[in-house]
N, C-alpha and C positions, 0 to 999 in steps of 0.2 A: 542756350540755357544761361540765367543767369548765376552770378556769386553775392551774397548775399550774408549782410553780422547784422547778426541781433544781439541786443543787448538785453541781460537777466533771462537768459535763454538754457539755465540749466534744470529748471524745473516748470511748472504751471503753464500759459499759458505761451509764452517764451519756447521753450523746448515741445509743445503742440507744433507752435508754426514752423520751427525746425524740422519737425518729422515730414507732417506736410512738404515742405520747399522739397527736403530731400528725395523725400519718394516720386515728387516730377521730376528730379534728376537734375535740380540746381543742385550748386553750389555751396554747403553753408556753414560759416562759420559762427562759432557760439560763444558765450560770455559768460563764467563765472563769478562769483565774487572772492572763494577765497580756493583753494587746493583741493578741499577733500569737496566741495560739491562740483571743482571738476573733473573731479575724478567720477562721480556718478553720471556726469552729465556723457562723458566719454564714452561711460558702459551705457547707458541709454542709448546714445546718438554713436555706435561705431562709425558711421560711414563720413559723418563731419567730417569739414578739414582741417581744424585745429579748432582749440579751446583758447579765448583770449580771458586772462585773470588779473582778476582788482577790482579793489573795493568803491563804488562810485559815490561814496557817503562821501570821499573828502578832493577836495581839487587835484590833488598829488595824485590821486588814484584813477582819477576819470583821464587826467594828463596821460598818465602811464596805459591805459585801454588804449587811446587812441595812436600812441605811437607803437604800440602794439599789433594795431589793426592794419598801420599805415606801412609798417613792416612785412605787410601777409602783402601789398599788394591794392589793387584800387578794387572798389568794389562794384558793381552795379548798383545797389540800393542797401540803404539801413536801415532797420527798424528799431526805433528806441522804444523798447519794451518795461525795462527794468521801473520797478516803482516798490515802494512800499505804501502802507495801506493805511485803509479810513480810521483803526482803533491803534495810533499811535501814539503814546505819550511824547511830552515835550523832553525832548534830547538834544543837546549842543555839542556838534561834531568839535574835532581839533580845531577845524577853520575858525570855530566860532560862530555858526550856522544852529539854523534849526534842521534836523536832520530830515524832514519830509521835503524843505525847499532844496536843501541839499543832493537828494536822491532822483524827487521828483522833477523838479524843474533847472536845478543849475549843469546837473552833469549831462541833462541833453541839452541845453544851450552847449558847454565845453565840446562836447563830443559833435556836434552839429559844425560847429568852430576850428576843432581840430583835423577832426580825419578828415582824407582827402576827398574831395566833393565826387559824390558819388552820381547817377542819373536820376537815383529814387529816395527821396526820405519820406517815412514811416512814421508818426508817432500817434502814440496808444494815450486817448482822451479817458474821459469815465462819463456818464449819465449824469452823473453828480455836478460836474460843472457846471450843468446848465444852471444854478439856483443860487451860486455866488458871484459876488464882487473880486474880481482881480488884487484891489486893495494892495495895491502896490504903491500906497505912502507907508504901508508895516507890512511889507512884503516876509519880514523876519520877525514880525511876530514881537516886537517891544513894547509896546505899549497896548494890548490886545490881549486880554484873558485865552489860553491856551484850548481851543477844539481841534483835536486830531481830525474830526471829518470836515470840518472847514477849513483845516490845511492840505489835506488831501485835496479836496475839491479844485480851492484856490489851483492848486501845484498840477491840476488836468485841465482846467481853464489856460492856466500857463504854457505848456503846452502846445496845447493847439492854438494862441495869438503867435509861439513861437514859429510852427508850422506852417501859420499864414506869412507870418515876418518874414520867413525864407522864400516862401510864394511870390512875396511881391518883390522878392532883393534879388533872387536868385534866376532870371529867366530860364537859366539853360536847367534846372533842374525842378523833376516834379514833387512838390513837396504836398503833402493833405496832413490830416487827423481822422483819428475813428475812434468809436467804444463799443466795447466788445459786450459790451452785456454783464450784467450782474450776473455771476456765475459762480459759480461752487467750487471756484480754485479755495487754498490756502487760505490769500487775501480776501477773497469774497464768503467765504465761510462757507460749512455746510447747508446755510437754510436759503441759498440765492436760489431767482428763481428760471435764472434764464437760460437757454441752449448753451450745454457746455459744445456740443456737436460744432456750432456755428462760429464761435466765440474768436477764434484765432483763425480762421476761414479769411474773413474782410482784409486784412495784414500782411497778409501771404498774396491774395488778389493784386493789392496794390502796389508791390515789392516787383513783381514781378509780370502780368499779365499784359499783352498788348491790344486786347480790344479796346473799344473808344471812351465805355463806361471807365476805364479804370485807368486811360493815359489823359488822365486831368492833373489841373494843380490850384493851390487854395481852395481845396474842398473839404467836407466834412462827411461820415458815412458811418451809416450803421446796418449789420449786415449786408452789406454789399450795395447799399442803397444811400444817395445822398440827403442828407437832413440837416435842419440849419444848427449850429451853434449858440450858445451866447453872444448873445449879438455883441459882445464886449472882445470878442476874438477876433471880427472885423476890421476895430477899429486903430489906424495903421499908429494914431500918436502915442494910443498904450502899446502897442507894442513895440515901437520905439522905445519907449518909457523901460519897459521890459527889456530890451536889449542891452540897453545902458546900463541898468543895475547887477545886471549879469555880469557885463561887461568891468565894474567898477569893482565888484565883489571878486571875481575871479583873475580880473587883471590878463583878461584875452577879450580881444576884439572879433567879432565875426566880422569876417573879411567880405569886403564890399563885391 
């Protein structure tokens, strides 16, 4: 069996794939953001093995998850889950951040960066990437009229170039992307139209299964099925490009 953190795993789609893991009889530890949601996510998920807390809006916060997680012990695989969503107004964390790039994209670069290299990383794309530019010369949004669903998008394009950057950095470790479907969590609102049944299914597959379909790395998958990217997720000198801002913004390097 394996052990297994997810991150934003105290509600939605997040604590889906927790229950799932659990009920095969992994291992799994879970992420809140602040006390009292993990204090629900506990009564949800009694059988967890610990609830890891902090906020991933701000560098201090993703820093502290990670030495947190690095505390429980090494893991087999991480799924970086946590995200906020397509109808977000424009908000500037403490860093000085736009809080979508901040949530969405920088704290799984930190967290990718920080905890101890795991066998498996996990990170959760969206459908919506496919239709944007990366646009990482206003990666923060300066000079660019504020769309919450084009910084969403951008920040799951983000993402998965990250997930291939580790793909191609990282030999010994399997890293892909996936989207789970426009689904009727929270973030995805009541009117989505897609398999909540199936949604956090693909996540859990790749976290942990060892048939041939799911012990791959730089891939991309939807429902349990690989399908291509933005072709801009490919490409290795933006995600270089992407590391480096990560890198210069957060002031940690992902180690070679």
């Amino acid at each position: 069996m394996s052990r297994v953190f997810i991150t934003g795993s105290s509600t939605g789609l997040g604590l889906m794939t927790a229950e799932l893991l659990a009920s095969q009889g992994h291992k799994v530890v879970i992420h809140a953001r602040n006390a009292n949601r993990a204090e629900d996510a506990a009564r949800s998920l009694p059988e967890a093995e610990a609830v890891v807390i902090g906020d991933l809006e701000t560098i201090a916060g993703s820093t502290s998850v990670a030495a947190q997680v690095n505390a429980l012990g090494r893991f087999d695989a991480v799924i970086h889950n946590a995200a906020v969503g397509y109808r977000e107004g424009h908000r500037v964390t403490s860093d000085g951040l736009p809080h979508v790039f901040a949530v969405n994209t920088l704290s799984a670069y930190l967290l990718t960066a920080l905890i101890e290299r795991p066998k498996r990383l996990v990170y959760l794309s969206s459908g919506m990437h496919h239709h944007v530019d990366a646009n990482l010369d206003d990666i923060l949004w300066k000079t660019r009229r504020w769309s919450g669903s084009s910084a969403y998008a951008e920040s799951k394009l983000h993402d998965t170039m990250l997930a291939f950057a580790v793909a191609r950095r990282w030999k010994d470790v399997l890293s892909n992307a996936l989207e789970p479907g426009w689904v009727p969590t929270r973030m995805g609102g009541p009117g989505a139209p897609d398999d909540m049944d199936k949604a956090h299914v693909t996540q859990a597959w790749l976290a942990v299964n060892d048939n041939s379909d799911a012990h791959v790395t730089g891939k991309y998958f939807y429902h349990l099925k690989q399908m291509k990217p933005n072709r801009q997720a490919y490409d290795a000198v933006l995600q270089d490009r992407l590391l480096a801002i990560c890198a210069e913004v957060s002031g940690v390097t992902l180690p070679a």
